[in-house]
Phi, psi and omega in degrees: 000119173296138180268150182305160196250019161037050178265125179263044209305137204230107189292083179234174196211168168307099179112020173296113174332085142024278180323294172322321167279008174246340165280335192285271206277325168284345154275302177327323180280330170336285141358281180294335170289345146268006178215099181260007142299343191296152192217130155208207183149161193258149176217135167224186199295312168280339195100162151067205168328137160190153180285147176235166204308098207105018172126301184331142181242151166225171179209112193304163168267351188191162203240176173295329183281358167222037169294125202274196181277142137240183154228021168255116174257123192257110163266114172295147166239177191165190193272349148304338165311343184273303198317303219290313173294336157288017204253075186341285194310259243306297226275353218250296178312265201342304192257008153285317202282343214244304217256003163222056151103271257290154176255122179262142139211129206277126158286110172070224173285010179314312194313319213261344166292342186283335157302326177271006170232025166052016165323324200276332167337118160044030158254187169265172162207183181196169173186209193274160163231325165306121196226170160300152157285149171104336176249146167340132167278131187281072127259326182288316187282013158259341161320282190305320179295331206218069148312336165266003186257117199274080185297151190211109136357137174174146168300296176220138159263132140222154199218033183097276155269358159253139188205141163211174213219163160311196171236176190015221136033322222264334181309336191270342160318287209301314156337295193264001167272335164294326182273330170305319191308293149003270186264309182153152184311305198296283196332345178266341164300311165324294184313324180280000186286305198303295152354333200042040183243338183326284177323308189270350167288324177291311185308309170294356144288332175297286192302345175210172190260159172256105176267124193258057206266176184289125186290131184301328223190156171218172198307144175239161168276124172336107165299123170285000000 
């Protein structure tokens, strides 16, 4: 059987968290030195530059329109996410990449963008719940947006080809509950060793549940 080529695309836009791309992309690179097939890369909407929250620039590798194949969609949160869910091309992307096979997964507030490009319909879900005083919780606010959707506490819901997450820190759970689902327990075991996260990944399995539901499907290879 040819094996999957465990390529990841990591969804960010203007007002992305900082943090997210370090949870993402910096446990993935963590990762390939032990699984050095893993692929990953950045995609936004234009391509090339863009701001994350407070200033920082990253700079995507691909735009939507020249987005190679994966087969994992990483969706980042931040304080962008309002925009990036009104935002047609992102939800139209989102949901063409989910609709030719791909496993989406929401980061954070990621959850509600994925929600607003309708991924969420009659699932569980999660998202960040710890907030500032004074501001919404997005757990209550996807609750309100998305009524058909069974909002949960939770470290990570995956329901298969959808998967959401916690919030901020919690993103890199999600990292390593994707590459054990992937790659395989050890490297994701490793990985959180290397990571020095090992302690606090268990601790954060103590503290919140992983809801785990039946799956449509299990991996495929990215369609070009």
């Amino acid at each position: 059987m040819k094996q999957p080529t465990n390529a990841f695309a990591i969804l960010a836009y203007d007002g992305v968290e900082p943090i997210d791309i370090g949870a993402t992309y910096g446990v993935l690179s963590m990762a390939k030195r032990l699984a050095p097939a893993l692929r990953f890369f950045v995609v936004s909407k234009t391509g090339g530059e863009l701001a994350m929250a407070n200033g920082l620039r990253l700079v995507a590798d691909y735009s939507l329109a020249d987005c190679p194949a994966a087969n994992i969609l990483m969706v980042l949160g931040g304080p962008g996410w309002q925009a990036a869910s009104s935002d047609p091309e992102i939800l139209s992307f989102i949901g063409a990449f989910h609709q030719r096979d791909g496993i989406v997964a929401a980061v954070c507030t990621g959850g509600l963008i994925v929600g607003a490009a309708g991924l969420l319909h009659g699932r569980a879900a999660t998202t960040k719940r710890e907030i500032v005083i004074g501001e919404k919780r997005p757990l209550d606010l996807l609750a309100e947006r998305h009524p058909d959707v069974r909002v949960t506490e939770a470290r990570v819901v995956d329901t298969g080809s959808v998967l959401t997450g916690g919030g901020v820190s919690l993103g890199i759970d999600m990292t390593l509950h994707l590459i054990r689902r992937f790659v395989g327990e050890a490297v994701a075991e490793e990985t959180a060793r290397i990571l020095e996260y090992r302690n606090a990944w268990n601790a954060n399995g103590a503290a919140l549940p992983d809801v785990i539901e039946p799956r449509e499907h299990e991996f495929r290879e990215p369609q070009t």
